[in-house]
C-alpha positions as CSV (number, residue, x, y, z in Angstrom):
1,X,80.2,-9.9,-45.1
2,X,77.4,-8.3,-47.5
3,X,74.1,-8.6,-46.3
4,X,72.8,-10.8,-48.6
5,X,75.5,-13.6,-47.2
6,X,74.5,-12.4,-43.6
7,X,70.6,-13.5,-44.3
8,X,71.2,-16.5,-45.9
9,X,73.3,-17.8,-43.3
10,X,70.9,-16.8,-40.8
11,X,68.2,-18.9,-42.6
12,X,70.5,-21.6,-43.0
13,X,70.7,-21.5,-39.1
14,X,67.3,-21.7,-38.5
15,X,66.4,-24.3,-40.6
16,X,69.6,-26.5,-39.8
17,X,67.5,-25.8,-35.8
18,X,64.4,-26.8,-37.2
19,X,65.4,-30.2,-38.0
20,X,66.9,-31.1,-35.7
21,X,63.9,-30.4,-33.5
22,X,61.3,-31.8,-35.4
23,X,59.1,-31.6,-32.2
24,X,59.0,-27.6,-32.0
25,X,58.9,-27.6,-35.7
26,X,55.2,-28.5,-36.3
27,X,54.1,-27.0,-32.6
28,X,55.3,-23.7,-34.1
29,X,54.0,-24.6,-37.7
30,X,49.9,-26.5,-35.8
31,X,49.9,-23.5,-33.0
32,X,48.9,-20.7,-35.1
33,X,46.6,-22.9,-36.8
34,X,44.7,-23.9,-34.2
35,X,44.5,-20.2,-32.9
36,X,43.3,-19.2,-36.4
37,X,40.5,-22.6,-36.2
38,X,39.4,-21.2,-32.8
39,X,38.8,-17.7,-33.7
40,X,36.7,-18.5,-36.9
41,X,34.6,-21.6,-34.4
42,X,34.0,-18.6,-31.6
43,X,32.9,-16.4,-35.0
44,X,30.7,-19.2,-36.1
45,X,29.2,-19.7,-32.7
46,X,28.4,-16.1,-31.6
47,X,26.7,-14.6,-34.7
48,X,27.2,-11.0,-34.6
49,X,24.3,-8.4,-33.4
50,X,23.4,-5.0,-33.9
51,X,23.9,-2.5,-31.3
52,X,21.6,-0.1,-30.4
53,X,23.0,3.2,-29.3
54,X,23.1,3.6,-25.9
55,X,21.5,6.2,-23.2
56,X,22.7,5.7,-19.7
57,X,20.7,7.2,-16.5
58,X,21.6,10.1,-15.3
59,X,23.8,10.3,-11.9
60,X,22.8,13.3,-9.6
61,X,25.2,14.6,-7.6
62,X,24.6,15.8,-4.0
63,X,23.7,19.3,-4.9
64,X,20.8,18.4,-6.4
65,X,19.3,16.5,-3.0
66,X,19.7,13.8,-0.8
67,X,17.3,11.0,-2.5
68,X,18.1,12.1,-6.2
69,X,21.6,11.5,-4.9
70,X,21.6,7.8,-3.3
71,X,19.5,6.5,-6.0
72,X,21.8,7.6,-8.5
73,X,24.4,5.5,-7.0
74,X,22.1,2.7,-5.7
75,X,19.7,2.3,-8.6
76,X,22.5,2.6,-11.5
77,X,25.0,0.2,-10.1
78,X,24.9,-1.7,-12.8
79,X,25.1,0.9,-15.4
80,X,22.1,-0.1,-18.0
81,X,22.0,1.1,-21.4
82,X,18.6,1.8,-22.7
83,X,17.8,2.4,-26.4
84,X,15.4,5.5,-26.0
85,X,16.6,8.5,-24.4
86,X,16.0,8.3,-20.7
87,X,13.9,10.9,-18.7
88,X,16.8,11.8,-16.8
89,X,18.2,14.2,-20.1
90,X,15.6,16.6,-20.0
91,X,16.7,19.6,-18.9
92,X,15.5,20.6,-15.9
93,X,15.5,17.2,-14.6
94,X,18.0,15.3,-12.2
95,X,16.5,12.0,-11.6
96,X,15.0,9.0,-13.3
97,X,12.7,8.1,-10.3
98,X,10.4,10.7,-10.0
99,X,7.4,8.0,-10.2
100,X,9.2,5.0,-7.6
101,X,8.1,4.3,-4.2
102,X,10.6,5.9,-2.6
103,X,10.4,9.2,-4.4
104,X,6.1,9.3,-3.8
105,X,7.2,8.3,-0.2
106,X,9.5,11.4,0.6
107,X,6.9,13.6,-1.6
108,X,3.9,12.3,0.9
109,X,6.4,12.7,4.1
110,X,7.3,16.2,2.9
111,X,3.2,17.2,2.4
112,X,2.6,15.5,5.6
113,X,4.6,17.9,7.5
114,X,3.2,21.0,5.5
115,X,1.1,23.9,7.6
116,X,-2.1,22.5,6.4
117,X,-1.3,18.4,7.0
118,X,-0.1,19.5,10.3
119,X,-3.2,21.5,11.5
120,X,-5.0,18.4,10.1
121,X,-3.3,16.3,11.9
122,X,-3.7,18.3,14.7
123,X,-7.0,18.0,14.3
124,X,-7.7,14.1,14.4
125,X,-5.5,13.8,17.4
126,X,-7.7,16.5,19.5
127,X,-11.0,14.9,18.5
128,X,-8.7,11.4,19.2
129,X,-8.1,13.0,23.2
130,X,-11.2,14.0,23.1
131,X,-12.9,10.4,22.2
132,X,-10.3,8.8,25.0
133,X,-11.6,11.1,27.6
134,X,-14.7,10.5,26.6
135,X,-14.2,6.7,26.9
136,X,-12.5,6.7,30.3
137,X,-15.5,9.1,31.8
138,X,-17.8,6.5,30.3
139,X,-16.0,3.3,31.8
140,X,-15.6,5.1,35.5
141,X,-18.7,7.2,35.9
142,X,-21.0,5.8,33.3
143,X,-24.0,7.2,35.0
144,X,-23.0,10.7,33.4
145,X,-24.5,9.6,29.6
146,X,-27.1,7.4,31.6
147,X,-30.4,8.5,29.1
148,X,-28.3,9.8,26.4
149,X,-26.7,8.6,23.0
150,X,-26.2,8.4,20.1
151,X,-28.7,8.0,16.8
152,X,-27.9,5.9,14.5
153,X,-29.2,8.0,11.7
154,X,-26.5,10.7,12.9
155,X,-23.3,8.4,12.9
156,X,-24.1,7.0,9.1
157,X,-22.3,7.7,6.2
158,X,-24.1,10.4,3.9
159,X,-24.0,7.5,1.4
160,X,-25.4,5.0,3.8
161,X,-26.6,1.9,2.3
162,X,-27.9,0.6,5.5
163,X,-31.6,2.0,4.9
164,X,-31.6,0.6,1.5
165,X,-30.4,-3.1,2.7
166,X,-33.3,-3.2,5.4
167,X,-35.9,-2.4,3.1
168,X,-35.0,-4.5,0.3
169,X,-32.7,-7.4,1.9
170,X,-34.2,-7.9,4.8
171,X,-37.5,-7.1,3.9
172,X,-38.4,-4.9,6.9
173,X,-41.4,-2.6,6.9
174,X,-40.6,1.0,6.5
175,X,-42.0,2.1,10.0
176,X,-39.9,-0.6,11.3
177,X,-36.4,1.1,9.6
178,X,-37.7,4.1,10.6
179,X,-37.8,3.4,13.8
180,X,-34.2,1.7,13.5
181,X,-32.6,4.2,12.1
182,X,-33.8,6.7,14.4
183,X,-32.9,5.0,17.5
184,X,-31.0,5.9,19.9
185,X,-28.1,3.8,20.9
186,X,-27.4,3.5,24.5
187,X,-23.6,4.2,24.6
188,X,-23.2,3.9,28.1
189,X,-23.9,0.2,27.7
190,X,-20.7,-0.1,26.0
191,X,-17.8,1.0,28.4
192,X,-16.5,-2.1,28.7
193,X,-16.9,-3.2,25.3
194,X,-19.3,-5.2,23.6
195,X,-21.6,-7.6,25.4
196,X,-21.2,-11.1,24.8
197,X,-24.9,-11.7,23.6
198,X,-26.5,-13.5,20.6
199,X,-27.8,-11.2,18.4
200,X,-31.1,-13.3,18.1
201,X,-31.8,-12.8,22.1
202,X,-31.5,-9.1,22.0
203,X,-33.5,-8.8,19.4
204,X,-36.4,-11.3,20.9
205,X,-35.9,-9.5,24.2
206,X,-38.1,-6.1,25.1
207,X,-35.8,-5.6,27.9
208,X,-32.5,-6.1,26.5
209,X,-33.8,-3.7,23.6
210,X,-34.6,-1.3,26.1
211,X,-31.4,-1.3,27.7
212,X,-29.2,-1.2,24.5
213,X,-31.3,1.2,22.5
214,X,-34.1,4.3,23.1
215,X,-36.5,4.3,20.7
216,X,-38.6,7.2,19.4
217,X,-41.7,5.7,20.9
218,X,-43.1,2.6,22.9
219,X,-45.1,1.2,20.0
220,X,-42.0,1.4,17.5
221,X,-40.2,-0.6,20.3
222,X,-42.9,-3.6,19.8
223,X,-42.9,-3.6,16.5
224,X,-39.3,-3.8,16.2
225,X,-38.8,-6.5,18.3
226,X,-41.6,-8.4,16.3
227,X,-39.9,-7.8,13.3
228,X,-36.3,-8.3,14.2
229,X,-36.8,-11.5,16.3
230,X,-38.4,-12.8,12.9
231,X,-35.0,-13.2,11.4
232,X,-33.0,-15.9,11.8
233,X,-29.7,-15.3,13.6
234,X,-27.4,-15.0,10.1
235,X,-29.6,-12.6,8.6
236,X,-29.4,-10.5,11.9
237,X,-25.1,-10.8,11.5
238,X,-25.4,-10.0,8.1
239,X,-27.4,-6.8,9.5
240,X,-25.0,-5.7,11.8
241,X,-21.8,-6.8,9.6
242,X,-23.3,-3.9,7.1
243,X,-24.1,-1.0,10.3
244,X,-20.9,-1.7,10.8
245,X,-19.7,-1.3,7.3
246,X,-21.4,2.4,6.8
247,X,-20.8,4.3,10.1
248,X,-18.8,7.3,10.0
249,X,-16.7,7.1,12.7
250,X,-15.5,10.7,12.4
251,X,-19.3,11.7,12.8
252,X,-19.1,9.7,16.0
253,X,-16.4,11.9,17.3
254,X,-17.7,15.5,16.6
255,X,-20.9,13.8,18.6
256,X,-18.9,12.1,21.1
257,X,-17.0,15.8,21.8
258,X,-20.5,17.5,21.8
259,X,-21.6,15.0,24.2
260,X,-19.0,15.3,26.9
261,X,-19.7,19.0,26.6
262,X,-23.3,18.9,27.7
């Protein structure tokens, strides 16, 4: 049989099939239709975009440190793309997260523990021993410092704005804040913390001044209580609430230290 015969009879077949399942006939004649309907709707529907290229951050490997390494796989889990070229391409450079939290963290923990944090720190925790000692001779013999402490010009910030707030807010006489600031403060007093007093009866008191504080002279005592007990109690916090606000405290160790040395 030529192959001309062999096709048209083949054909013949097919169609003879066709009719007689008219069913399959127009699924196989509507289904590519429909595919072809759907793919221009999802065209029409999702307009297309451009592209910008894309730079992916860089993923350290473990040679090139422990943090560079975890944030690499931590921090590009999700694989961005940016448009611009990331830091991370320099040469030279194995991480994107020089400037996080975590990288100025180990940078700090890594100073810390350099020679000169270290004797720094070794510092502040001798003058820290010595301040404790200091405390716990003071709370079990506190007649060791009795007649000695601490004036308040000495324990001030060098930028004090103390001096300047009595003058001008509370509108104290100069000899008065002279006599204030170089007072003596009775740190004996204090060994088991702060009395519970008003600040309006110490000040109106001669003898509760007296046993707080040693002033330069018996006449600057008077006229501080005069002037003190003058203000009204808030005005009196509001004075403390700024001694409080410019005393060095590291000035009151190196005079704490010098003090349990006499």
């Amino acid at each position: 049989m030529k192959t001309g015969s062999q096709i048209r009879l083949l054909l013949w077949k097919n169609w003879t099939q066709r009719k007689r399942q008219k069913i399959r006939f127009l699924v196989e004649l509507l289904w590519p239709v429909l595919l072809f309907i759907g793919l221009v709707w999802l065209r029409k529907a999702n307009p297309l975009y451009q592209q910008h290229e894309c730079h992916f951050p860089n993923k350290a490997m473990p040679s090139a440190g422990v943090l560079p390494w975890i944030q690499g796989i931590f921090c590009n889990a999700n694989n961005p793309c940016f448009q611009h070229p990331t830091r991370g391409e320099s040469p030279g450079v194995v991480s994107n997260y020089k400037n996080s939290v975590l990288s100025r963290f180990y940078t700090d923990i890594l100073e810390m523990f350099s020679d000169t944090e270290v004797h720094q720190l070794r510092l502040l925790w001798h003058e820290l021993s010595t301040f404790s000692d200091f405390m716990d001779t003071l709370r079990n013999n506190p007649a060791v410092m009795s007649g000695h402490g601490l004036k308040i010009e000495d324990i001030l910030k060098d930028d004090e704005l103390l001096t300047a707030f009595l003058l001008r807010d509370a509108e104290l006489p100069e000899s008065v804040v002279y006599q204030l600031t170089n007072a003596e403060i009775r740190i004996e007093q204090f060994a088991s913390g702060i009395p519970d007093l008003q600040l309006k009866d110490i000040a109106c008191s001669q003898a509760l001044l007296e046993r707080f504080i040693i002033f330069p002279s018996r006449h600057g005592l008077h006229g501080v209580r005069n002037a003190m007990c003058a203000l009204s109690q808030p005005r009196l916090q509001k004075i403390e609430d700024v001694l409080y606000a410019n005393v060095d405290f590291f000035k009151i160790f190196r005079l704490v230290r010098v003090s349990s040395c006499r």
